[in-house]
N, C-alpha and C positions, 0 to 999 in steps of 0.2 A: 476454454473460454469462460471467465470470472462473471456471472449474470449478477445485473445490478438495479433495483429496485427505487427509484427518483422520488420522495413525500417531500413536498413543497406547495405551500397553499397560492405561493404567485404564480400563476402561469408562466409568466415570462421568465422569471429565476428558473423556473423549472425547466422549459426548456433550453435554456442557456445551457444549464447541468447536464440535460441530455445532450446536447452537440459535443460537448467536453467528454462527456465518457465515450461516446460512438468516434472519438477521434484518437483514442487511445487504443495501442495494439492489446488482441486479448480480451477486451471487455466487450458487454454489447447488456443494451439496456432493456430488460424484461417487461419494464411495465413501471409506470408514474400514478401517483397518488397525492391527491392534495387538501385530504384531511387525515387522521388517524384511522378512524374507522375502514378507510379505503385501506389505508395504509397494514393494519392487520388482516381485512380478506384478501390485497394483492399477496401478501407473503404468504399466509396460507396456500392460495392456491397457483403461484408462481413457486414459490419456494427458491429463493432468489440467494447466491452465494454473499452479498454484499446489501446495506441499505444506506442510501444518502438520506441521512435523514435531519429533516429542521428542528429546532425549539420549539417555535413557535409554530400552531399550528390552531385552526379554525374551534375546536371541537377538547383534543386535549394535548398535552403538553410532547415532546418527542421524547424525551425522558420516561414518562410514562407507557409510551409504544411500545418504548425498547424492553422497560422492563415486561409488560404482556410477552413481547415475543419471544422472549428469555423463558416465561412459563409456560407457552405452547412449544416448545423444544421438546422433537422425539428424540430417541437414539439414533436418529439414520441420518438428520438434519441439520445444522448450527448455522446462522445466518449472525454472520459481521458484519456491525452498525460506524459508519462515520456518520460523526456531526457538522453538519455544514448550517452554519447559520450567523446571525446579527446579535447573538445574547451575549454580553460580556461580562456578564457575573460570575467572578470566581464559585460562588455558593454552585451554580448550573456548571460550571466545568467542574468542579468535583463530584456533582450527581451523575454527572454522566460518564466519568469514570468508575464510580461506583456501579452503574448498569451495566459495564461491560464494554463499554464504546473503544473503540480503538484506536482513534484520535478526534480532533478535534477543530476544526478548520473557521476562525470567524470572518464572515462579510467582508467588504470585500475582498475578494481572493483571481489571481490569475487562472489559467487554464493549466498552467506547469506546476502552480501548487497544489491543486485538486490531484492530476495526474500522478506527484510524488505518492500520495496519500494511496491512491488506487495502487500504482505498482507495489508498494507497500503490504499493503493486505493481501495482494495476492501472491507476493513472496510469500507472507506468514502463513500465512493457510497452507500451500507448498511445502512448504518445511516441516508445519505441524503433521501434513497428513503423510509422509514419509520418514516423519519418525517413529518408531516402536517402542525402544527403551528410551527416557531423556539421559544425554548425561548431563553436567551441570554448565560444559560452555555452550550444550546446546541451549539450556533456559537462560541460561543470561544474554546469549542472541537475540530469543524469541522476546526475552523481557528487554532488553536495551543494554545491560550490562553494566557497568559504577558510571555513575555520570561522570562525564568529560568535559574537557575545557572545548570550547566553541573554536573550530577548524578556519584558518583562515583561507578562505581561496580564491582562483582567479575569477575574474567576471564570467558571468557565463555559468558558473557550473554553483548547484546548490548544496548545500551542506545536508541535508536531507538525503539523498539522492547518494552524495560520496556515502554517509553513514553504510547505504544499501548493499552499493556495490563493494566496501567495506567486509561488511558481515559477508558477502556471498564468498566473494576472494579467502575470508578465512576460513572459510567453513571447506575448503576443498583444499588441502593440503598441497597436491602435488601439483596446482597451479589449473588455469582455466584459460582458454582462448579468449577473444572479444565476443564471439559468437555463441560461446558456451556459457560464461558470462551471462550475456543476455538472456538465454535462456532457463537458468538457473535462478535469474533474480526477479523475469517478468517484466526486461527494461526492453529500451531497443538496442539494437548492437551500435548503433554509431555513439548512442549514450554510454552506453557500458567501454565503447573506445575510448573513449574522450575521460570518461574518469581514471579509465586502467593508466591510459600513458601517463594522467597527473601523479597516479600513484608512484609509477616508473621513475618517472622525472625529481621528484621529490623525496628518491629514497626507500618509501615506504613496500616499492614491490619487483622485483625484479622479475628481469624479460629475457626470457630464450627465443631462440629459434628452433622451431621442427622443421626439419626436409621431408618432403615428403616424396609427391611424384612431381609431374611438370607444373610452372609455375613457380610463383613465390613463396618462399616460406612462412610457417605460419606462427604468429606471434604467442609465446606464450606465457602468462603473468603469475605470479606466485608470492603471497603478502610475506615481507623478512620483517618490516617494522616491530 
C-alpha cells in the first residue's frame, strides 16, 4: 500500500484529492496538510511514500517544501513528490524538476489523470526498490528512454498509461498475464487487459495460450514490437 501525503491550502481541492487517491487500488491517504509548515511536520512524522504537493501555498512556496524534505532524508526514508497545481510558468516546472518532483500535473485535471500519475510512481518505486545492479535498459525505463513520437490510440485508452504497461511488458521477457501485468505495474487488471489486447491487436505483442487445469486458458502477452 503506496501512503500518500495531500498539501493543499483549499479545503475543498484538497479533499477532492483525497477521494481521488482513496479511490484508487493500492494507495490510501496518510494525512492532508494545508500549509508548508504542516506539510513538513506531516512528513516527518507520517513518513509518507508519496506527496501531492501544490505550488502555491499560504506560508511558502511547494518547491521550497520539496526541497526541505529532500534535506531531511535519512538513509531508511525517500518520499516522492507530484506537483498537482494551477502554476503554469515554465520557470516553476523546471524548479520543480530540478527538486526532484516526478511529474507534474496542472489544474484542472480528471480523476484518470491524477490516478496515471499515482500508478506511476508506484511502478517506479517498485522497480527501483527491486533493483540491485542497474543495467542501462533498466535506467532508461526508469528515466523514460529517447523520446518518442506521440502514440496514436483508440478513445478510451491514455497514452500515459499504454507507455506503463509498455515498460512493464518489456521489462519481463518471457511474457506476462493480464493479471500479472497488473501487478507488476500497479494498474488494475481489466486496465492492464484492455492495453495488452491493443498491443496484441496492433502488432506490437503477441498472445499465447497456457492450459493449465479446468477452465479456460489463460492469456499470455509478450512485447515483439
Amino acid at each position: 500500500m503506496t501512503t500518500v501525503l495531500v498539501v493543499e491550502d483549499d479545503f475543498m481541492v484538497a479533499k477532492l484529492h483525497t477521494r481521488y487517491v482513496a479511490a484508487t487500488d493500492g494507495f490510501t491517504v496518510a494525512g492532508v496538510a494545508h500549509t508548508g509548515a504542516e506539510a513538513l511536520r506531516a512528513a516527518d512524522e507520517l513518513r509518507p511514500d508519496l506527496v501531492l504537493l501544490d505550488i502555491y501555498l499560504p506560508d511558502m512556496d511547494g518547491i521550497s517544501v520539496l526541497r526541505e524534505l529532500r534535506a531531511r532524508e535519512d538513509g531508511g526514508h525517500h518520499v516522492d513528490a507530484l506537483f498537482v497545481t494551477a502554476a503554469k510558468d515554465a520557470h516553476l516546472v523546471r524548479e520543480a524538476l530540478r527538486a526532484g518532483a516526478l511529474h507534474y500535473l496542472i489544474k484542472p485535471f480528471d480523476r484518470a489523470a491524477l490516478q496515471d500519475q499515482l500508478r506511476h510512481a508506484a511502478a517506479l518505486r517498485a522497480r527501483l526498490d527491486t533493483l540491485g545492479e542497474a543495467r542501462q535498459e533498466d535506467v532508461d525505463q526508469i528515466f523514460g528512454g529517447r523520446p518518442r513520437a506521440s502514440r496514436e490510440l483508440p478513445k478510451g485508452l491514455a497514452s500515459h498509461t499504454a507507455d506503463l504497461v509498455e515498460r512493464t511488458l518489456r521489462a519481463h521477457a518471457d511474457g506476462l498475464s493480464a493479471a500479472e501485468c497488473a501487478e507488476a505495474g500497479a494498474f488494475s487488471r481489466v486496465s492492464a487487459r484492455r492495453y495488452l489486447e491493443y498491443f496484441a491487436d496492433t502488432g506490437q505483442a503477441e498472445v499465447t495460450l497456457r492450459y493449465g487445469g479446468t477452465g479456460r486458458p489463460e492469456h499470455r502477452y509478450r512485447w515483439i514490437a
